[in-house]
C-alpha positions in Angstrom: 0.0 0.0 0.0 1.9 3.1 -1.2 1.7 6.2 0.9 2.3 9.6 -0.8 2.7 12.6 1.6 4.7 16.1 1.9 7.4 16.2 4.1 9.4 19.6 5.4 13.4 19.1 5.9 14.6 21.1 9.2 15.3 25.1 8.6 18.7 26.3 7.2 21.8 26.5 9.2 22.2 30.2 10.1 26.2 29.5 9.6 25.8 28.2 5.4 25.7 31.0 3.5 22.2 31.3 1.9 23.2 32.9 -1.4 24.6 29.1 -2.1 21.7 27.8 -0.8 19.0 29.4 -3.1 18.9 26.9 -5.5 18.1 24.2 -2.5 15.3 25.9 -0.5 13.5 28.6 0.0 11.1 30.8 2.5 8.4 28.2 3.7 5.7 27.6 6.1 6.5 24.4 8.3 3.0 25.4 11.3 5.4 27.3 13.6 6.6 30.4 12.0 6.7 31.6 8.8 9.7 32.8 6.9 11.9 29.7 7.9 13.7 28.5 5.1 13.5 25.2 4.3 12.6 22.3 1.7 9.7 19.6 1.1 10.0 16.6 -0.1 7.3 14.1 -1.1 8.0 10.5 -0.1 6.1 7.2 -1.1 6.1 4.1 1.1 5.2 0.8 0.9 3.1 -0.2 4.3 3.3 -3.6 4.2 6.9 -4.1 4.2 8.2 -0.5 5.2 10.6 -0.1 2.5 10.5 3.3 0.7 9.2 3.8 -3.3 10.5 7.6 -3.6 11.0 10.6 -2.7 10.5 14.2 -4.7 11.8 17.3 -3.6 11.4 21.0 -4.2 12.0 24.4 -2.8 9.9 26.0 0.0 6.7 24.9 0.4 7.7 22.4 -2.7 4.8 21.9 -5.3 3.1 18.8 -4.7 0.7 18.8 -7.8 3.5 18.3 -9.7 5.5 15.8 -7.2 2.3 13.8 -7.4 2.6 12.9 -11.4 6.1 11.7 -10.9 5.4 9.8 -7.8 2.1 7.6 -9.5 4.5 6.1 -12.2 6.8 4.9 -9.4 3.4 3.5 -7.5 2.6 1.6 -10.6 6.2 0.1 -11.5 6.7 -1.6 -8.2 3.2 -2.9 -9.2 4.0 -4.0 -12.4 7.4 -5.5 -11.4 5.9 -7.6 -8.5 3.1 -8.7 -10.9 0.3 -6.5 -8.8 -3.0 -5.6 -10.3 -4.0 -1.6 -9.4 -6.5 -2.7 -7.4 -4.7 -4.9 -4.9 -2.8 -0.8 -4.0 -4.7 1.7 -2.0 -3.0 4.9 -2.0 -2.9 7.0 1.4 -3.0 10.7 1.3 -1.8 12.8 3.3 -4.4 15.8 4.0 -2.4 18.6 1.9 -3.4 16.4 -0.9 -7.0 16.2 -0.3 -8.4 18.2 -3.1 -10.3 17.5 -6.2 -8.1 17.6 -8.9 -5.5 16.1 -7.2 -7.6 13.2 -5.8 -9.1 13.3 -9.8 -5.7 12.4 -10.8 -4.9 9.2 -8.8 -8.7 7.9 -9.6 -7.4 8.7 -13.4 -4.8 6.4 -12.8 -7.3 3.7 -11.8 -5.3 3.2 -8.5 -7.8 3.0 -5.0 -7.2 5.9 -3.1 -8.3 7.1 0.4 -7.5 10.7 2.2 -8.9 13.2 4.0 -10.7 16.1 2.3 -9.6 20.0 2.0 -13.1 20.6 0.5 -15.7 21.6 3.6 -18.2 22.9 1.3 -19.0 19.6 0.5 -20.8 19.7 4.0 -23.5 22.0 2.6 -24.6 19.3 0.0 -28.5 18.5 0.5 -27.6 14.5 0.8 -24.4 14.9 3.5 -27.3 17.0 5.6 -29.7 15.0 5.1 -26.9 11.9 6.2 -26.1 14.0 8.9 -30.0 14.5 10.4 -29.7 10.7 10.6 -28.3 8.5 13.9 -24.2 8.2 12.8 -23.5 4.7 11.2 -20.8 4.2 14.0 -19.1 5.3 17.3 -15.9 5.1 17.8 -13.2 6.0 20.6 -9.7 7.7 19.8 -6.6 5.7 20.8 -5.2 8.4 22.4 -8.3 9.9 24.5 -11.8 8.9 25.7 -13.2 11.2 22.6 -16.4 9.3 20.9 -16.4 10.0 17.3 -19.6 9.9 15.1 -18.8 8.2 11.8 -21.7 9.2 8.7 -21.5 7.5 5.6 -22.2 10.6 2.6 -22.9 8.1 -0.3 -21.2 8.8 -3.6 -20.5 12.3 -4.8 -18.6 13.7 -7.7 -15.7 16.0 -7.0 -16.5 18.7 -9.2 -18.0 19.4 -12.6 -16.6 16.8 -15.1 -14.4 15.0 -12.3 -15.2 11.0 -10.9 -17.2 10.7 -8.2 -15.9 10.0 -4.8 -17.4 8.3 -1.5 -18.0 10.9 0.9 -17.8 9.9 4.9 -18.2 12.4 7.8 -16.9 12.9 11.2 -17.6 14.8 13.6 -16.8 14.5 17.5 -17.5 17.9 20.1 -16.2 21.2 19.5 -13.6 22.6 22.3 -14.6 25.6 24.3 -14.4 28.9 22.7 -11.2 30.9 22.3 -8.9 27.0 21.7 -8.1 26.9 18.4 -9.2 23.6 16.0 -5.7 22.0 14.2 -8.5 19.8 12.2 -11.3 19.9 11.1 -14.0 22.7 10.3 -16.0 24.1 13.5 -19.0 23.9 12.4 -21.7 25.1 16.0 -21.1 23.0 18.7 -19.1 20.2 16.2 -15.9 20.0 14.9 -16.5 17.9 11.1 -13.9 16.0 8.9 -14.3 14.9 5.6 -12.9 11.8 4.4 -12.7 10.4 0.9 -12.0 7.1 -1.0 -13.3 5.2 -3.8 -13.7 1.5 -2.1 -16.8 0.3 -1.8 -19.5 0.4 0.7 -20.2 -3.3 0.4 -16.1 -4.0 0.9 -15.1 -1.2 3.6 -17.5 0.7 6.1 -16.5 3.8 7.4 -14.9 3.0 11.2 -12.6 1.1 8.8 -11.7 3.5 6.3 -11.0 5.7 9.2 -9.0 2.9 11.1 -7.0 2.9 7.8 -6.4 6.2 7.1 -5.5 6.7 11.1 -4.3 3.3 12.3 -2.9 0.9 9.9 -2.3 3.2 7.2 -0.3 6.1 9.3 3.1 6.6 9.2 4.4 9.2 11.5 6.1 6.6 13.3 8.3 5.4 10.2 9.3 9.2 9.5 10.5 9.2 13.1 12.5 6.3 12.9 14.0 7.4 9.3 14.7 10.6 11.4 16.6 9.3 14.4 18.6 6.2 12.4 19.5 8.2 9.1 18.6 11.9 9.1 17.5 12.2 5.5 16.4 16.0 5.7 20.0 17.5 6.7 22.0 19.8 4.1 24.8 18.3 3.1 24.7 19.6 -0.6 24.5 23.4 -2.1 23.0 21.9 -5.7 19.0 20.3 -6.0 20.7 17.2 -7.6 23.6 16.8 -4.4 20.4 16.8 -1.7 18.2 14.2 -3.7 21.0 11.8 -4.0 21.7 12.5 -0.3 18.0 11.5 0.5 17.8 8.6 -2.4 20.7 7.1 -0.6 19.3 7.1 2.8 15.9 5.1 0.9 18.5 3.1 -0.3 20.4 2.4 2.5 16.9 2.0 4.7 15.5 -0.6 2.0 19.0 -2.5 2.2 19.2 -2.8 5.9 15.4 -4.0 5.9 16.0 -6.6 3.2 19.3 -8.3 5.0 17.6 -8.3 8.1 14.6 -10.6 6.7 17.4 -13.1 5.0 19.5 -13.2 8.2 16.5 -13.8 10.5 14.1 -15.5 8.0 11.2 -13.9 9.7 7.7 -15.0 9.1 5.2 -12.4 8.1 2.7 -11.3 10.7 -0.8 -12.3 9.9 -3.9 -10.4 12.0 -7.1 -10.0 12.1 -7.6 -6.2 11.5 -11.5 -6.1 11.5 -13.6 -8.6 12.8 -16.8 -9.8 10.4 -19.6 -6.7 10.9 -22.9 -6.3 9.4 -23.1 -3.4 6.7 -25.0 -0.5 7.7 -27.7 0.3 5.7 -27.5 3.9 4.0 -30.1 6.2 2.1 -30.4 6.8 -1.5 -30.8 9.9 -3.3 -34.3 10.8 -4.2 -33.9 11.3 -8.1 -34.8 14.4 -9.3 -35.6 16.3 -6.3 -37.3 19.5 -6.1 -34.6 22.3 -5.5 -36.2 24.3 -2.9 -33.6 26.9 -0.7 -33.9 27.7 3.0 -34.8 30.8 4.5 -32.4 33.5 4.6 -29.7 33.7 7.2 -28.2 37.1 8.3 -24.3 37.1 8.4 -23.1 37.7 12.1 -20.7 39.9 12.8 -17.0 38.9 13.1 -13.6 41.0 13.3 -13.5 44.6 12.8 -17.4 44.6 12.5 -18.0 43.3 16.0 -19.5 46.2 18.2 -21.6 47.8 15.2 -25.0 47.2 14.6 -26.0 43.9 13.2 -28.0 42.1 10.4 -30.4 41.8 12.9 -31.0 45.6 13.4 -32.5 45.9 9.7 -36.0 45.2 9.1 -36.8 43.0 6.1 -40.1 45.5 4.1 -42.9 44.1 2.0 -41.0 45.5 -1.3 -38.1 43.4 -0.6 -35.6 46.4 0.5 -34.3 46.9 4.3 -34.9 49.4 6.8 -31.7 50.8 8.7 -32.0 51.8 12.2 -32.1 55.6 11.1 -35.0 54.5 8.7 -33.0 54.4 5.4 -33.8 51.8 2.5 -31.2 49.2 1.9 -31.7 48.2 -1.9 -31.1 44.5 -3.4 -27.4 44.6 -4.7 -27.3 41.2 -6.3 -27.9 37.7 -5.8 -25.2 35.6 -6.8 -24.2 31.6 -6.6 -22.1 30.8 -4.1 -21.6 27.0 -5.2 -24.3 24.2 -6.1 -25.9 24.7 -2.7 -26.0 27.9 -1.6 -26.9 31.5 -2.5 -25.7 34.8 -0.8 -27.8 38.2 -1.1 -26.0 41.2 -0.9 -27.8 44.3 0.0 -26.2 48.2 -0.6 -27.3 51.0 1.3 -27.1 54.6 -0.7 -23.6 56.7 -0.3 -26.1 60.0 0.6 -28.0 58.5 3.1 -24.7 57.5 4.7 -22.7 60.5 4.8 -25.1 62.2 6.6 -26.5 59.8 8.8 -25.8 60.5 12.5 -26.1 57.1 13.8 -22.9 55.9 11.0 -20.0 55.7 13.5 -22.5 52.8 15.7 -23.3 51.5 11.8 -20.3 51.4 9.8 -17.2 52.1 12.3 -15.7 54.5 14.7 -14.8 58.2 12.8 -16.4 56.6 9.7 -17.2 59.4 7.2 -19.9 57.5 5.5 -17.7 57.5 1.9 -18.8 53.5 1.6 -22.3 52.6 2.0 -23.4 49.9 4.6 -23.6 46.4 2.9 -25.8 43.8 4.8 -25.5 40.1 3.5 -27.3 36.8 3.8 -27.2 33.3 2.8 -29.6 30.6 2.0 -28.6 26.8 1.3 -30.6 23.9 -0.4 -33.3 21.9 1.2 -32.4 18.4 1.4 -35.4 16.5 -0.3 -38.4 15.8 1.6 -38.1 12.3 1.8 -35.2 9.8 2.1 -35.7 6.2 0.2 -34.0 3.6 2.7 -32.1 1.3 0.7 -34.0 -1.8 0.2 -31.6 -4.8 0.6 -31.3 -8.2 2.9 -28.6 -7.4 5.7 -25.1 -7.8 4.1 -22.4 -9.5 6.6 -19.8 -8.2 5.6 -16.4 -11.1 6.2 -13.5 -10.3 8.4 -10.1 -8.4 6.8 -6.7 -10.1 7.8 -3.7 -7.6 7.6 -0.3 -8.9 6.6 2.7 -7.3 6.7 6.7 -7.8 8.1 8.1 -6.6 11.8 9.8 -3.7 9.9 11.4 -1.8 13.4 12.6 -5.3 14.2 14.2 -6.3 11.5 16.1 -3.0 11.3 17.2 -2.9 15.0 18.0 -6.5 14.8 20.7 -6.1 11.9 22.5 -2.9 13.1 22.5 -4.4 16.8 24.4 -7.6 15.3 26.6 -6.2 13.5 27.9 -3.6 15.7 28.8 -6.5 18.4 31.1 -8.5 15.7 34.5 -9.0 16.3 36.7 -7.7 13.8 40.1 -8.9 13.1 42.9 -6.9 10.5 46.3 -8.3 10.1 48.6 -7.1 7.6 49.8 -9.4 5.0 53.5 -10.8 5.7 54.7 -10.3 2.4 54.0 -6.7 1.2 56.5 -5.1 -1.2 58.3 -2.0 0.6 57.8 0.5 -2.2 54.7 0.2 -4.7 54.4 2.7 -7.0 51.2 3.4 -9.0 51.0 3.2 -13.1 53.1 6.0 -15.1 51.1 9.8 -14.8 50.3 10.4 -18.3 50.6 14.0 -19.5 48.9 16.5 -18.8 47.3 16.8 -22.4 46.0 13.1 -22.1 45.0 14.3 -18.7 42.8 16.7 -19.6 38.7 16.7 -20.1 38.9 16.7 -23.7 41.5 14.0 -24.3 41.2 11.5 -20.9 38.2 8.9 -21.9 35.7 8.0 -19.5 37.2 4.1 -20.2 40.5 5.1 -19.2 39.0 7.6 -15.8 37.5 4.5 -14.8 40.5 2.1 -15.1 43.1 4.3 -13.3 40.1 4.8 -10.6 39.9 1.0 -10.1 43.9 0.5 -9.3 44.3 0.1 -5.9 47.4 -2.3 -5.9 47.6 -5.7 -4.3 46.2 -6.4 -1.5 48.2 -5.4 1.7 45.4 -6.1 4.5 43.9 -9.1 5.3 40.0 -8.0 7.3 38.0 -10.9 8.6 34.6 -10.6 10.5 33.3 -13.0 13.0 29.7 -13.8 12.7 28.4 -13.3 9.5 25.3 -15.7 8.6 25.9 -18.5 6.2 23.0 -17.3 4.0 24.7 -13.7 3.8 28.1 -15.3 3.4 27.1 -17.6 0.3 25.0 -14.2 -1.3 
């Protein structure tokens, strides 16, 4: 199971001198402070047996819409080499990744895909609210807390106009109190909401799974920690793009090396478990075709930021001719009406420049020492009715069977191999007969020395003399099967 996700490299040394530098990173944002320089790389991993696919760099912030097309044909090779069909893969996200055309792109490539959503607006469609005025299809508990968690299975939606639909799933668990901030999520009232999407089937994968995958089995965070503390892949050790992603490559390499040895020199059998126990699927609501579009009533926007202290939506009266009554009995006209998305309208209404300026209520309307040059604007929103009715899916109850996860003791194996061989006994002895004076071949001239004259044939050949052997190294404890290899 490939995992593709964006990964910051620790801020520049203050003692490198940047001017080299700008052609490695650049001013980024890492969640602390902005400004830092630094550079992201993308990296792809293989869950199962925690060996690295790739890894794609850039400056900054990097991009990763265009890290993501280079690292789908690496995805699909180890595929193809190990004789995988697409679907047997299920590509993890991370949640930088989670918009439409990005998601659009990986579904192109007819690869399963699960991750968490960037698009909240998705929360205003009629059939998530009229999932979400339904009991939750599960409760479940985070690992790390007591927190219950209401899982709500959105059905099928497309991701945009002319994109492949997705499955939707919701969760939302209890807002904290006002004034902390949310990491995740959208606050949304008293509820904090997640969106999560995948293509896998409802008949194959229910949500509390999906979201055990994308959280449990599927996460991570603990590899990059270990890749961090045993190899230090995100240091600066080159001034050139090229220099840094050999630097990293090597580390994969390296990483992927010590992982394969360590399963020939223990010959470790592969972990078999039952990850979720056979459940009966949850029965979900389909879409009432062709509903009626009918919108909501108008909701005034409340006041936020600068505006707080002024009067309110709420201080306008609504007249029969459709216009609004300020508090000093002016007439707020209909501005415009405009779209907002598929779901939602937004009114906007635009108070006359004269009645402003001289208005003697406009410092409590528009601001402190306003001079009434720009009108009062008052604006309200309306979303779309879910249908009247929901059509319960008629269907005998589906048991769904259990799912067995398989992979290899990847922390094990790794530990195992560097603890062994730093406790090896090493023995050097110098041969007896070693000449007293060896010289290397003849220096040719400096003409047949020089780039345009010196083949790369030749380069290689006087690279390869070492001379004969003068040390004789022999290592106690090497396995028989490493030792025959």
């Amino acid at each position: 199971m490939p995992l593709v996700r964006p990964r910051g490299s620790a801020p520049c040394p203050v003692h490198l001198n940047c001017l080299l530098l700008d052609a490695v990173c650049a001013p980024g944002y890492t969640g602390r402070k902005r400004g830092e320089v630094v550079r992201t790389r993308t990296t792809a991993l293989q869950m199962h047996t925690r060996q690295w696919v790739g890894t794609y760099a850039g400056k900054g912030n990097g991009d990763y819409r265009a890290e993501l097309p280079s690292a789908l044909p690496a995805i699909t090779t180890y595929l193809t080499q190990f004789t995988f069909s697409a679907e047997m893969a299920l590509v993890r996200l991370d949640g930088q990744d989670g918009d439409a055309v990005v998601v659009a792109e990986i579904l192109l490539a007819n690869v399963p895909v699960v991750t968490r959503g960037r698009g909240y607006q998705l929360l205003e469609h009629p059939q998530i609210q009229r999932v979400l005025a339904h009991p939750p299809a599960a409760r479940v508990s985070r690992v790390s807390s007591d927190e219950v968690v209401e899982l709500f299975d959105g059905g099928w939606l497309p991701l945009g106009e002319g994109l492949p639909h997705v499955r939707v799933m919701v969760a939302r668990h209890p807002a904290p109190p006002a004034g902390k901030p949310v990491t995740v999520g959208k606050r949304i009232d008293a509820w904090v909401y997640e969106l999560f999407l995948t293509d896998l089937a409802a008949d194959g994968f229910l949500a509390e799974e999906i979201l055990d995958l994308y959280h449990g089995r599927g996460a991570f965070e603990a590899v990059l920690t270990d890749e961090e503390v045993e190899e230090d892949p995100d240091r600066w050790c080159s001034f050139t793009e090229c220099g840094q992603e050999l630097w990293q490559i090597a580390c994969q390499w390296v990483w992927n090396l010590r992982l394969t040895l360590g399963q020939t020199m223990q010959e470790a059998e592969l972990r078999e478990i039952e990850w979720a126990p056979p459940k009966e699927a949850f029965p979900f609501f389909l879409p009432v075709e062709d509903p009626p579009e009918e919108y909501g009533p108008w909701q005034w926007a409340a006041a936020f930021g600068r505006a707080t202290g002024r009067f309110g939506a709420d201080a306008f009266t609504l007249q029969e001719d459709g216009k609004l009554r300020c508090p000093a009995g002016a007439s707020l006209w209909l501005s415009e009406v405009r779209q907002e998305n598929a779901f939602t309208q937004c009114a906007v209404y635009l108070a006359y420049q004269t009645d402003c300026q001289c208005c003697s209520l406009r410092e409590e309307c528009l601001a402190k020492g306003a001079k009434g040059n720009r009108a009062r604007r008052v604006s309200a929103v309306r979303r779309l009715l879910p249908p009247p009715a929901s059509v319960e899916r008629e269907q005998t109850p589906i048991l769904l069977g259990p799912i067995r996860w398989v992979d290899v003791a990847g922390r094990a194996l790794r530990r195992t191999w560097k603890t062994h061989w730093s406790q090896q006994y090493v023995e050097v002895i110098p041969l007896v007969k070693i000449p007293q004076c060896i010289s290397p071949p003849p220096r040719p001239p400096r003409a047949v020395r020089s780039h345009h004259h010196w083949s790369w044939p030749d380069r290689l050949a006087r690279n390869a003399w070492w001379g004969p052997p003068q040390l004789r190294i022999t290592v106690a404890g090497v396995p028989a099967c490493l030792a025959s290899n």
